[in-house]
Every structure is written in structure tokens, then in C-alpha cells.
N, C-alpha and C positions, 0 to 999 in steps of 0.2 A: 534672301531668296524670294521668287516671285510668288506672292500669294494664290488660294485658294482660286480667285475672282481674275485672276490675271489670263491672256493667252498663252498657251505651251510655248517654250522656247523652240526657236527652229533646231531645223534637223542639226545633225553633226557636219553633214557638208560643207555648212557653210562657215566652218571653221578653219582657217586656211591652217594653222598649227592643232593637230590631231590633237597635243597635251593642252590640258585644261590651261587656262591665262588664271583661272580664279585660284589665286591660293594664299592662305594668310598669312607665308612670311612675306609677300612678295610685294602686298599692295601697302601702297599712302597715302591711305583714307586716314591712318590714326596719326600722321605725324602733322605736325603744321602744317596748315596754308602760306606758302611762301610764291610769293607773284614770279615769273620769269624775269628776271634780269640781268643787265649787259653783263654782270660780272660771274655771268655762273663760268665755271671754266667750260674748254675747248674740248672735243672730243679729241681723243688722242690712241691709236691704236695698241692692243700688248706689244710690249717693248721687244720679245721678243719676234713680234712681227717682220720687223727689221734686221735681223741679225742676218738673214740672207741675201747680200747683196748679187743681184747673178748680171745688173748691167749696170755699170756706175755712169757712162756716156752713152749719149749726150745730155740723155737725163735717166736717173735711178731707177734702177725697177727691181723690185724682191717676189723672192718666188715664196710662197706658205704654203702649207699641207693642208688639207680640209680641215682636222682639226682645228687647225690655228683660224681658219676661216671661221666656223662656229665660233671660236671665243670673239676672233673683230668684230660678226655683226651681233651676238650677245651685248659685248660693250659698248657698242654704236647705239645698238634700240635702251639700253639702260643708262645711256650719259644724256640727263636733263637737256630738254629742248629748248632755246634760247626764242624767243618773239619776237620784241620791238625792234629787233638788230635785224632779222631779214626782209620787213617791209622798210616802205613801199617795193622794194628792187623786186621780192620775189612777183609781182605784180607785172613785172618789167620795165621798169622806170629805171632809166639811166641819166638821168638828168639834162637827159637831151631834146627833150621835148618841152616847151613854154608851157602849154599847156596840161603836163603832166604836171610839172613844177609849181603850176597856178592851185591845182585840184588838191594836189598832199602838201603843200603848204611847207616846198622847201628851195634850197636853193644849187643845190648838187644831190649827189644819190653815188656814195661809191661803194664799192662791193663789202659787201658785210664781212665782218672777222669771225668765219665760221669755217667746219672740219665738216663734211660729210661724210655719207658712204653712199658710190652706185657702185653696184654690179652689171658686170657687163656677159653675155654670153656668145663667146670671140666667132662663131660660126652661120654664117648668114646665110649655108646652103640649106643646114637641117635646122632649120630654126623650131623644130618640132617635136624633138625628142632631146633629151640629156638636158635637160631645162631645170635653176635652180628655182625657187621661190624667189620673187622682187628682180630678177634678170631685164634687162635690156639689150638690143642690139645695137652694133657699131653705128650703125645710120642711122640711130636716133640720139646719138650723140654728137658724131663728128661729119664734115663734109664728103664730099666722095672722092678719092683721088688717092698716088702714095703719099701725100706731105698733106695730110687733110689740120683743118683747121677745127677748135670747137663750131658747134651751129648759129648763128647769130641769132638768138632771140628777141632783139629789139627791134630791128630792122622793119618789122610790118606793125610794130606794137608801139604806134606812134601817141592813141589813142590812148584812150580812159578805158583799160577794159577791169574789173573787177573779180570779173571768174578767167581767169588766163589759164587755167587748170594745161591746156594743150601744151604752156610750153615748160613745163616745169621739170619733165625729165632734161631737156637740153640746157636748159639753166642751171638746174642744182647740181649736173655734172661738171660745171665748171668751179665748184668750190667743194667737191668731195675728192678724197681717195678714193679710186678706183682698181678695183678687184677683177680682174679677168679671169676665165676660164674658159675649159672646151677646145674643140680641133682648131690650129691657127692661132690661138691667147697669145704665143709670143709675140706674131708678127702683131697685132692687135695691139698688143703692150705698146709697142715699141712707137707706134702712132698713137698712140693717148698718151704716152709721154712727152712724146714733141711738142704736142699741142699743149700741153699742159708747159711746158716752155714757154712757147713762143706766146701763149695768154699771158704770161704771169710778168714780160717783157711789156706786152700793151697796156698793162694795168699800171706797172710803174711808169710809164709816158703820162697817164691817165693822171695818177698822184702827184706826178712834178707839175702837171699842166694845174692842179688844184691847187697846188699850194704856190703855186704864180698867181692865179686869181683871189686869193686868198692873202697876198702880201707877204709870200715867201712864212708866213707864221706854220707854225707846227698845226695837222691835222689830227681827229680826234679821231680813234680805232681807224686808223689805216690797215690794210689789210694785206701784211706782208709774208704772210705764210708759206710754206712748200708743199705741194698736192703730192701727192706718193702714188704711185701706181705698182698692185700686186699682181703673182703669177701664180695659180694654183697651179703646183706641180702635181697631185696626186690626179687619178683617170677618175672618173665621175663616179665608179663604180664605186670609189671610195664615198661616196656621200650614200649609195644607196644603200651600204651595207651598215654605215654606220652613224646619219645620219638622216634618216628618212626622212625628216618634217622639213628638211629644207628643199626635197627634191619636189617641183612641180609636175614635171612630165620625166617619164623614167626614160630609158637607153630605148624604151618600143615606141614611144610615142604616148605611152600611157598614161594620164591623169592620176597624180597622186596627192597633191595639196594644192592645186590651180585654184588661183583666184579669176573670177570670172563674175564680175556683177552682174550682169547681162541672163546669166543663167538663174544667178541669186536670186535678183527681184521678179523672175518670172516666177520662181517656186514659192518666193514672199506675199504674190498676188495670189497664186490659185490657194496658195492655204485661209488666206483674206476671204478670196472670193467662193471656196468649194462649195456643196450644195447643199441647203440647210431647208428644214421644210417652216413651212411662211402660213399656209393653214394646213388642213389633215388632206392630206393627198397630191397636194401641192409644192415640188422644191424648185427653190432659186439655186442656178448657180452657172460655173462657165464652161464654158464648151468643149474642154477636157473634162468633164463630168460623165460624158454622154456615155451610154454602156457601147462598145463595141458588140456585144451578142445581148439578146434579151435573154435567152434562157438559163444564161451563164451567172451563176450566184456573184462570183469574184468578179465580175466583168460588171452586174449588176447588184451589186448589195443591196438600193432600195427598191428593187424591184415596181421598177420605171415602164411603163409600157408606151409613152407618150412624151415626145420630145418636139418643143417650140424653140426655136430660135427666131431671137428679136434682132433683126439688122437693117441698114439703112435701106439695101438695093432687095428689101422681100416684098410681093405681093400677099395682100391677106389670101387667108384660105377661102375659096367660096362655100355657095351651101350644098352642092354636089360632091364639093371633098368630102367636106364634112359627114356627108350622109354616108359616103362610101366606108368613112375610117368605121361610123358606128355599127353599120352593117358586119363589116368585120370581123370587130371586139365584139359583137354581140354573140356569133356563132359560137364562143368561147364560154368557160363558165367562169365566173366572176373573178377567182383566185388565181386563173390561168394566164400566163403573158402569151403576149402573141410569138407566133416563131421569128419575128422580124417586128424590130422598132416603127412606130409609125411617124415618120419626122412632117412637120407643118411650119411655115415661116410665118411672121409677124410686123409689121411694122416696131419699128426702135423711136422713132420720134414722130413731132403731129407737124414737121419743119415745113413740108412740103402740102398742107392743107391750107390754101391761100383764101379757099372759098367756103360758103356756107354751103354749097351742094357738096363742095369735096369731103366735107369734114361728116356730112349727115351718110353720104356712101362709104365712108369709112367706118363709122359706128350701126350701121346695118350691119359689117361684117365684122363687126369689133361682138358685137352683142347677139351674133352667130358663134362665136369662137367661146364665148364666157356661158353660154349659158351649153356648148360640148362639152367642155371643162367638167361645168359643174355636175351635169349626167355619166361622166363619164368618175368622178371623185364620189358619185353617190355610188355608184355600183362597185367602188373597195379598189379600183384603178390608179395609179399613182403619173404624177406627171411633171414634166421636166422643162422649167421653162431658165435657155439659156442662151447667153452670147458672148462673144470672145471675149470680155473681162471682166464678168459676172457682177457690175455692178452700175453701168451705164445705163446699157441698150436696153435690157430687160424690164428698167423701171416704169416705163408707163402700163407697159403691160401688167405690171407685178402688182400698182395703183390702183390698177383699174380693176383688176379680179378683186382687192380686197376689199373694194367697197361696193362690189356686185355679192360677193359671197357672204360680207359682216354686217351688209346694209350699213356702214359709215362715211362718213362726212370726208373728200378729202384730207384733211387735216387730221383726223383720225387715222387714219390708212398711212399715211404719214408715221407715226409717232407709232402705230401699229408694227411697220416694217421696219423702223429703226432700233423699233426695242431685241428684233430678231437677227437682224443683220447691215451692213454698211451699204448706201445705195447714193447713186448722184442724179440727180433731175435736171435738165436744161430749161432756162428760164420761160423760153417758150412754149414747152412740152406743158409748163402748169396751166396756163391760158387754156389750152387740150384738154389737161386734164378737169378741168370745171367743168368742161363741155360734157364732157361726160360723164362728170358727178352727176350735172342736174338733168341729164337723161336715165342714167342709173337708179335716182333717189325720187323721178319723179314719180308721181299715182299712174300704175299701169294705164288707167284706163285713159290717163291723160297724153299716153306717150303717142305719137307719131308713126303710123307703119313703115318698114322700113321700104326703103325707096329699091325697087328692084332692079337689077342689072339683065343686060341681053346677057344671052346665056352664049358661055364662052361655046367658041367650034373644040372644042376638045374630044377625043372620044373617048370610052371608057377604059380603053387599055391604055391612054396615056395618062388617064389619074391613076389606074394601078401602077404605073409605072413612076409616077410622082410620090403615090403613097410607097414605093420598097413592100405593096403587097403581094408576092409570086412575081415580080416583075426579073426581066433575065436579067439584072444589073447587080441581082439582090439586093442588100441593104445600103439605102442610100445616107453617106456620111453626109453629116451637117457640113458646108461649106465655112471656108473661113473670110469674112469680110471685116479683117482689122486692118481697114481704112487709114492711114495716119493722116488729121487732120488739121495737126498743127501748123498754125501761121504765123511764118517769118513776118516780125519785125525789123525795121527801117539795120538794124543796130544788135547783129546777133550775138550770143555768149563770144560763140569764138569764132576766128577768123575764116572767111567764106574760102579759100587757098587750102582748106585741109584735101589732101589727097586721099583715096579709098585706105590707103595703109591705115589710116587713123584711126578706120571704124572699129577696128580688131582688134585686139590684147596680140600681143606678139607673140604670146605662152600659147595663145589658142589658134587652132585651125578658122578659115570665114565661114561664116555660118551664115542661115537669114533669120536677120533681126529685122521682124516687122511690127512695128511700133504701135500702141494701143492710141486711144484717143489724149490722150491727157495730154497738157500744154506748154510748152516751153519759153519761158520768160527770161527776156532779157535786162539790162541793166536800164535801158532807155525805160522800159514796159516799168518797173519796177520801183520808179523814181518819177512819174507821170504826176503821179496827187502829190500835192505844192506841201513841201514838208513841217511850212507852218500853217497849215491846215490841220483845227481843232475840231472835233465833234461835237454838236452842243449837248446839252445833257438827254442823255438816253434815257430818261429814266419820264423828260418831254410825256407832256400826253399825245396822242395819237395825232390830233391835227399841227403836231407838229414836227411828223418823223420826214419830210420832205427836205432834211436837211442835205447840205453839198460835199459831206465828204466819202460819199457813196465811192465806190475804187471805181476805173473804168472797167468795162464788159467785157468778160471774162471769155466769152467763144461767139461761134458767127451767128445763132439761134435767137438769141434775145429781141426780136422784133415780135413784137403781138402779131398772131396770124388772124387773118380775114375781116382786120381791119374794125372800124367799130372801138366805142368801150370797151374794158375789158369788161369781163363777168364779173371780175374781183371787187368792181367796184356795187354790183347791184346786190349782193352778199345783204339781206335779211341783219336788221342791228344785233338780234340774239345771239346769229350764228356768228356774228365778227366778235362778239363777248365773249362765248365758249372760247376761240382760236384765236385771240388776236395776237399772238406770232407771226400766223401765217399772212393775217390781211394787214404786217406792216408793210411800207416801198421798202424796208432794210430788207425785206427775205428774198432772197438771190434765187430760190427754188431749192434749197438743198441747206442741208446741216453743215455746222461744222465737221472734219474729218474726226472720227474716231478712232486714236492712236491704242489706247489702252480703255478697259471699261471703265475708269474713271479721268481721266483725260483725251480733251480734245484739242484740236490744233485747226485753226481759221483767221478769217482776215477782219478786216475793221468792221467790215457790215453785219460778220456774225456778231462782234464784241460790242457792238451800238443797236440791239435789239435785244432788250433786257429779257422780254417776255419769251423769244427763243431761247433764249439762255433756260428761266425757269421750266420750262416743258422740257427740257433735256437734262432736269437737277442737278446744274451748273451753279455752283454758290461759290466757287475763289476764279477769280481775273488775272493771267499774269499779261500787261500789256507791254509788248517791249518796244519803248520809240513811241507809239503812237497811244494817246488818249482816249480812253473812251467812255469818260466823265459817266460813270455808272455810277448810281446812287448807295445807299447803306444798305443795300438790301444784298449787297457782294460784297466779299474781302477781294481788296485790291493791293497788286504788287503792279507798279507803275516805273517801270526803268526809264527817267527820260532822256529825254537828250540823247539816246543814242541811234544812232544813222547806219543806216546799209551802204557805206558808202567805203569799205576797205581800212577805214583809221580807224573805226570803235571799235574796242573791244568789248568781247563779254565774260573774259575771262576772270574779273572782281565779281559777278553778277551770280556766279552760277550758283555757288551755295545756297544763299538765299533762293533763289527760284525751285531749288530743290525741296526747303525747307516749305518753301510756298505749296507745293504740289500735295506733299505727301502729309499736309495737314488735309487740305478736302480729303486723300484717300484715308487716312485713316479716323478722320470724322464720318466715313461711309459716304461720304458726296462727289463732287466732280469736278474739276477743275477743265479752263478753259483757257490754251497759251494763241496771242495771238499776236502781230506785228499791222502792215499794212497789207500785205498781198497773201503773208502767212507760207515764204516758203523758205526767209532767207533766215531773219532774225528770229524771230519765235518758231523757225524748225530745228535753228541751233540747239535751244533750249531744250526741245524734246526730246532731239539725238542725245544731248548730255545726260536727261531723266533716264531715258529708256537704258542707257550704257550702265546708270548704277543702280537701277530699279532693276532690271531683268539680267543682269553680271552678264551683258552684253559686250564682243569687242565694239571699236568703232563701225568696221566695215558691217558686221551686221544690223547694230544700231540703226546706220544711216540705211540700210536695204532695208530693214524692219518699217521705219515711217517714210521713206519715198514708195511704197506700196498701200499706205495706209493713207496718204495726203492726197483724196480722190480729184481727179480729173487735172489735177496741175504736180509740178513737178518740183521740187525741192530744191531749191541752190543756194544752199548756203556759199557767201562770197569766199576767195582764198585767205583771205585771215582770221574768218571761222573757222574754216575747216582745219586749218593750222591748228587753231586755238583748240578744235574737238581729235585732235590727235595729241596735243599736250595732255589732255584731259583721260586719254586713254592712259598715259603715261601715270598718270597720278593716280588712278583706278588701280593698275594691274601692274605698278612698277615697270612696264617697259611698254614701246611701241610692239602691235603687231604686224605695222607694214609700212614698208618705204613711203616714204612724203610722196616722192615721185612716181610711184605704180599707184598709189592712192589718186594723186592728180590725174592720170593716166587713163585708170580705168574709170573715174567718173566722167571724165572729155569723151572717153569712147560711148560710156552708155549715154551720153545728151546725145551725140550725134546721131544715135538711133532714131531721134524723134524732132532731127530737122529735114525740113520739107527739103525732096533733092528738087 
């Protein structure tokens, strides 16, 4: 069970099976470790599955009752999942590509000797209601017409792609039994069995042709099987009466066990991000925080008068707003909210401060806004500083109050807001933020007056009416500006031909999915730092952290603004003694992610700056693939050799790495998992901890740290992912979700956050 020190487990939602997975006859944690191999047997459906035959031509189709349907896919998610047998294929490699064949290092690819299971839901007018769990529709399997063919998956998948995730329900349906249901399932039958024919006719052409190139000699696992296609005869009602956990959407259209990551990870962030207070009167958090009424207790629990959102398109407040909010608040008595929120915007980043005058009229009104704050938290006022993903936008702002309010050193303020909550910095926003350390921390009498602005043509009922005070609009909601920022590279996950059907889960209605800032990396992005690139020893004195195996630039900010030295470098020798984390070149602007309170998850730059590491009391390394020559001052687990590249596994590794973790926690200290980029290899690792640390399934696992792995996005490649669905299997004795709905709904939620 998750300790004292641990985060609460997510809600129950997000359990797509109501009944618990956690139960002690059911898991094999206590039986050996036994690696996947070619010889585990074949999944084979109850025998009496078969006993009804209702179409022997042209090819078989059996009709089951629901019953008998729960027991198939019981038997299906609890018959051992075989590995090395369905790569590279599930990848898409058909052996038809030179340069497929060059990359996995073989010389043909024929289709694996494997039994699956899809379900299919035979109705493509109501695709909306009568929905089982793990369901798919006909056109995601088969082509369009009466005599349809399976869908070719090779055909555009000429390349090296490593996260293929898009095409894996149309694949894996070529090597499962298939289960039909719903209005139409016969005629439905009746074309997935053809095809399921006339496939298994191309396959043996496919085998004669290999064993001509092969010298007529015998091949090894050929893959001679019969795919069976079923008919639920019972009406659907029968599943809702007496199976509930398998029904996703009921006969209304209603949500009953939908899986919908999309929804998940949103609910995984705001519980990440909700609004936590940073000093006394001051909360962080995201913009679903914001009270809809002020007077309202349930609407308002902390009794919030004062609401800042930090975004990219705000003008600061001037000192005519300002004057008018305290006017305001003052008419009030101290303990009293106003009858209406007072909402003010903020600049989120210093991106667009090119010049030294821009940056000094910024911090006039930066240092108008900090010093309301602080008038307004002196008089017992409380204040809400947020934006859409409560851990971006908000930071400079959140920076800069805490070393206006605590009198500290950036790098204090720092370590100040990480001990309270998780936060990201853009590399250039820190350049900003010096600038306004050393106007903050300078001797008043030394500072600068600030530089005055013409006074806007505004008149005073259009700032009431900006402030939501008496104005006839009433209360003005915070705008939403999540922006999605991310840039396509040359070589994206998945292929640029997906059509809008893709974005959606089939189970669910479209909805808008408007993507936060975080970034999506591809195989090209991912494989950039040259793989026999070593780190020299991190543990180097300072005049020698200039080393070259820094990762490339992680978003479009990283340029120093306004030109010049940095400030970093005129940093006082004491003050770089106090912090010298902060004044290494390793420091990116930002921590490692904070997965759990004693583990974090980062890339080679966090893992080659020793001295961040001890400011965040990180004392164990798990480095997976990449080195990071740290000295004895860490315990180090150093997995080498192993590659993001679709062949390695880490399926020998996991133990150990667990073994690894849960000595820093239970030494009381911290561990630090990291790879190169920190989202594919060492995010496997973490989905594996947090699944047996927190008796997490897979799917919430991997929504638990794709929410917590700030500003970038998690891809573990497809024979991870495989590999962390076997691993569910060994946890909790059975899969709790199809390969292919797994593959499915991860494809859908990337594509949220590719640039259209």
C-alpha cells in the first residue's frame, strides 16, 4: 500500500473495471520470474465456445451467449502474453522494406504464431450507445465495400517508425479471433470471415514464397492457424443486466466504464496542478481553481478575493487598475469578499522582452503588481495566481512574488516553490528572472524610478468594466489561452494521412481537445545525441561543466533576451558558492519532474549536475542507456547498453530497478530515474514503480506520470509498452485492456498535441 508520504490514489474513475484488480489470489508477484517465451502456449478459446456452429461456409462462424463471451475474454486477458514473437511485425515490418530489414537486423518478418482477441461493435450508425468495453468498429478493421479485405498496415509504414501505436488495432485484428456483436453482427460476421479467408490464402503464398527463398528447407514457427470469428446471440441488455463491467456506454448512450485517456490525464493534471498556498495569502494553481461566485463557501473554499492569470497574450495591469481594485477592496472590511471577483492578467513569460527599455517597463509594472499583492495579503485578503496548467505560465510570476515577499535569492525561491509544489521554467524566462532578482534584492535607495507610461485613453467605466466591478457583464471569467505550442518535427510519431476519425476514441462522442503546452517528440528528436556519447564525470569541478553531451533545446525560448552577457555570469563568487546548481550550463531552468515525493524522472542534464541533484536530496541514480559518470557520492544502477530503439528490452531490468528505487524510499531519501530525453526508457521504469508502488493498473500508471513528466510528453516506444502491459499481467494476474484500445487510445491522445 501506498505510504503515509505518498500522493492519494486517483479517483475511482479511472478504473475502467469497477472491481478491484488488487486481490491476493490473483497476483504473481510470489511466483517466479519467468521471462516471456516462444514456447508459452497459444491462447485458445472455452471449448465450448465452439460447440455452435450456425455458419460452416464459406468460412465458420459460432454464435456464444454473453456468458460465454465473459469467460473468452477472462481467458484471453489471463493466457500469458508471449513478446519476442510479435516484434518487429507489430512495428510493421513485413520484410518488405531493405531498410526495415537493415534497422532490426533480419532477413524476412512473417506473421507471428499468435491467437488474439478483438472485439468488434457490428453497428456503425449508433456507434454511441450499446458499447462493450475494448469494442471497435468494422472500418477500423476492414476495407469498405461487400467483399471488404483486412486494412493494409504496411502500405504507408515503409519507414522506421518505433511508436506505430495508430496502426495496431488494424494489425492485431488480423491474428485474433473476432467477436462480433450488436444490430448487423451477422452480416458483419460474415465479412470478417471472408477476409479472414482470403488473408490466411495470401499468407500461405507469402510461406511458399519463403521457403523458395529459403531453399525449399522447413521454416521455423510458421504461422498456420484458423482465426474463428463469433456471434453474440444474446441482445446487449443481457450484458447490462448481468454483466455490467463490461458495458462501456449503456443502450442511452450513457458512460459506464469508458476508457477515455483524454479525460484521465486532464483530471491527473488538475489534481497535480490544484491550488496550493506558496506563502500566507498567496495560492498557486490552474484555472479551473478560479471560484465561479465569491461569496459562495463551495464555490470559494479559500476564500479568494483576487484572481491573476499568467498567459502569453495579457497586458500587465497598470497603476490606474491597480488603484481602482484597492479603492474597491478598501470600502470593505478586511474579512469581507467582494460581491464579484476582481480578475487582473500577467505576463507568463520575459520571451518577448528583447530590449533593455522593454524589460525595465515591464518591471515598473511588475513591481506595481507585487507590491498590490503584498498590501492586499497584509490586510488578511487572499489571492489566486493562475493559468491553464498551473504549472508553466504562472512561474515567473510565482518567482518573482517569492523573492519580493521572502527577500531571497532566486535560487532560493526556487527550492522555496519546489518544496511546496511542481513548477517548469523556460530557459529564457531565468535570464528575466535575474533581472529581476537584482532589482528586487537591490538597496532601495539604489533602485531606478520606474519609467512612466502615457496614460492609457481608457475611461473609468471601461476599467470597471475590466475589473467585473458593477460592470453590466458581471463577472468577468478568466479567458482560456491554451495555446498549443508544439513543433512538428521533420519525422512525426505517426503518420501525417491520419484523418479527424483518429482524434476520437470510437466509445466517445468529439469533443474539443485543446492541448496544453507540453511537447511532443519524435523518434528522429529522440535519437539526435550520437549514442556513443559519454558524459564526462559530473562530479568535474565547475570550470569544467561545459561539456557536449547537453540534449538539444527542448522549446523555442532558449535564446538570452536583450542580448549582452548573461547576468549569470556576473553572480558575486559567494552567491555562486551558496547555489552552485543553479549557476551550472547543466541547469535547463527547471528540476527534474516530480513523479512521487521520493522519485523523480529527467534527462541526462538533470542526471550530470550532481549538485542539483543534492539540493533536491537525490542520493540513488537509475541511469537507463545513458551514463552519467556520477561519483560515490550516489548509488548508482547503470542499465547499459540498452537503446530506444524497438529491440531492447527491459523486461530482465525491472526488478532490480524497483529494488533500486525503493531502497532511497525507504532510506527516507530520493531517487532520480533517467534516460536521454527522460520520456521513453526511464519513463518505462517509472510506469513499472508507480503500477507496484501505488497497486496502480497500467492505464492509470501511465496517466499518473504522463501528467507529472512536466512540459514534455512520455512515449514509451511499442515494445515498452507491450513489455508494461505484460507487467500488468504479472502484478494483477490478468491484462486490464486490449493491446489494441491501449495502442488506440494513446495514438488518439498524441494527436491532441500535434500542430494541425
Amino acid at each position: 500500500m501506498a505510504t503515509a508520504a505518498d500522493p492519494p490514489l486517483p479517483s475511482d474513475h479511472l478504473v475502467s473495471n469497477p472491481t478491484s484488480p488488487i486481490e491476493e489470489k490473483t497476483t504473481l508477484l510470489d511466483q517466479p520470474f519467468i521471462a516471456p517465451s516462444r514456447a508459452l502456449p497459444i491462447f485458445e478459446p472455452p471449448v465450448d465456445c465452439l460447440d455452435n456452429l450456425v455458419e460452416p461456409e464459406p468460412a465458420p462462424i459460432y454464435a456464444i451467449t454473453a456468458e460465454q463471451y465473459n469467460r473468452l475474454q477472462d481467458t484471453y486477458f489471463t493466457a500469458p502474453l508471449p513478446n519476442d514473437i510479435l516484434f518487429p511485425w507489430l512495428h510493421g515490418v513485413d520484410g518488405r522494406s531493405y531498410q526495415q530489414c537493415l534497422f532490426f537486423g533480419i532477413r524476412q518478418c512473417l506473421v507471428p504464431v499468435h491467437r488474439g482477441l478483438t472485439l468488434v461493435h457490428a453497428d456503425e450508425v449508433f456507434t454511441n450507445q450499446s458499447r462493450l468495453v475494448g469494442s471497435v468498429l468494422p472500418n477500423e478493421i476492414l476495407t469498405p465495400g461487400e467483399h471488404p479485405d483486412f486494412l493494409d498496415t504496411t502500405e504507408s509504414e515503409l519507414g522506421i517508425n518505433l511508436r506505430n501505436f495508430r496502426i495496431q488495432v488494424g494489425r492485431y485484428a488480423t491474428i485474433s479471433d473476432i467477436v462480433v456483436y450488436g444490430t448487423g453482427a451477422i452480416d458483419a460476421a460474415r465479412k470478417i470471415a471472408a477476409a479472414q479467408k482470403k488473408i490466411k490464402a495470401q499468407r500461405q503464398e507469402q510461406i511458399k514464397a519463403a521457403k523458395q527463398q529459403n531453399g525449399n528447407r522447413p521454416l521455423p514457427s510458421v504461422n498456420d492457424l484458423d482465426y474463428r470469428t463469433f456471434v453474440v446471440i444474446d441482445p446487449f441488455s443481457a450484458f447490462e443486466q448481468s454483466y455490467p463491467e463490461l458495458v462501456c456506454l449503456d443502450h442511452q448512450g450513457s458512460p459506464v466504464n469508458r476508457v477515455n485517456f483524454w479525460e484521465q490525464e486532464r483530471e491527473e493534471m488538475y489534481v497535480l496542478t490544484k491550488a496550493s498556498e506558496i506563502t500566507k495569502g498567496v495560492w498557486l494553481g490552474n484555472t479551473q481553481d478560479v471560484p465561479l461566485s465569491a461569496d459562495d463557501e463551495l464555490a470559494n473554499p479559500h476564500r479568494i478575493s483576487i484572481c491573476i492569470e499568467t498567459h502569453d497574450l495579457a497586458d500587465m495591469p497598470l497603476p490606474s487598475t491597480l488603484t481602482l481594485a484597492r479603492v474597491t477592496l478598501n470600502d470593505l472590511p478586511n474579512d469581507q469578499l467582494p460581491e464579484e471577483l476582481i480578475h487582473l492578467d500577467c505576463y507568463s513569460s520575459g520571451s518577448s522582452l528583447t530590449s533593455v527599455s522593454a524589460f525595465d517597463v515591464f518591471y515598473s509594472q511588475l513591481a506595481h503588481l507585487l507590491e498590490f499583492i503584498d498590501e492586499q495579503v497584509t490586510q488578511g485578503r487572499r489571492i489566486l495566481i493562475h493559468c491553464a496548467d498551473g504549472y508553466t505560465e504562472t512561474s515567473m510570476l510565482a518567482l518573482s512574488w517569492v523573492m519580493y515577499k521572502e527577500r531571497q535569492r532566486l535560487p532560493g525561491a526556487y527550492l522555496h516553490l519546489q518544496e511546496l509544489r511542481s513548477f517548469f521554467v523556460y530557459s529564457s524566462d531565468v535570464e528575466i528572472l535575474k533581472r529581476v532578482e537584482k532589482k528586487i534584492l537591490e538597496p532601495t535607495e539604489c533602485r531606478e524610478p520606474p519609467h512612466k507610461r502615457k496614460r492609457e485613453e481608457t475611461t473609468g467605466q471601461e476599467e470597471i468594466e475590466q475589473l467585473s466591478i458593477g460592470g453590466a457583464q458581471g463577472i468577468r471569467k478568466p479567458e482560456t489561452h491554451d495555446i498549443d505550442l508544439v513543433k512538428k518535427t521533420p519525422a512525426m510519431v505517426d503518420d501525417e494521412e491520419d484523418d479527424e476519425g483518429d482524434l476520437v476514441s470510437s466509445e466517445d462522442e468529439p469533443e474539443d481537445r485543446t492541448a496544453d503546452r507540453r511537447q511532443l517528440f519524435d523518434d528522429t528528436y529522440m535519437s539526435q545525441v550520437p549514442k556513443h556519447l559519454v558524459a564526462s564525470s559530473a562530479m568535474d569541478t565547475d570550470q569544467h561543466d561545459d561539456v557536449d553531451e547537453v540534449i538539444p533545446i527542448l522549446d523555442s525560448h532558449r535564446t538570452a533576451q536583450g542580448g549582452g552577457p548573461s547576468s549569470l555570469e556576473n553572480e558575486p563568487d559567494e552567491i555562486k558558492a551558496q547555489y552552485p546548481w543553479f549557476y551550472s550550463e547543466r541547469f535547463e531552468g527547471s528540476f527534474p519532474s516530480r513523479i512521487l515525493p521520493f522519485l523523480y524522472l529527467g534527462n541526462l542534464n538533470h542526471a550530470t549536475n550532481p549538485k542539483v541533484l543534492k539540493a533536491l536530496g537525490i542520493t540513488h541514480v537509475l541511469s537507463v542507456g545513458e551514463n552519467a559518470n556520477l561519483g560515490d557520492d550516489f548509488k548508482l544502477l547503470l542499465l547499459d547498453n540498452l537503446y530506444d530503439d524497438g529491440i531492447d528490452s527491459l523486461w530482465g531490468h525491472i526488478d532490480d530497478c524497483i529494488k533500486h528505487i525503493d531502497e532511497a524510499r525507504l532510506q527516507g531519501t530520493k531517487c532520480l530515474i533517467h534516460c536521454r530525453v527522460g520520456v521513453s526508457r526511464s519513463a518505462t521504469i517509472t510506469i513499472c514503480y508507480v503500477m507496484k508502488h501505488m497497486h496502480m493498473s497500467l492505464v492509470q500508471a501511465y496517466l499518473f506520470v504522463r501528467a507529472r513528466r512536466l512540459n514534455v510528453i512520455i512515449q514509451p516506444n511499442l515494445k515498452f509498452m507491450y513489455e508494461l502491459l505484460q507487467y500488468e499481467q504479472r502484478l494483477l494476474g490478468k491484462v486490464q485492456i486490449f493491446w489494441q484500445i491501449l495502442s488506440k487510445e494513446i495514438h488518439s491522445l498524441n494527436m491532441c498535441y500535434r500542430e494541425t
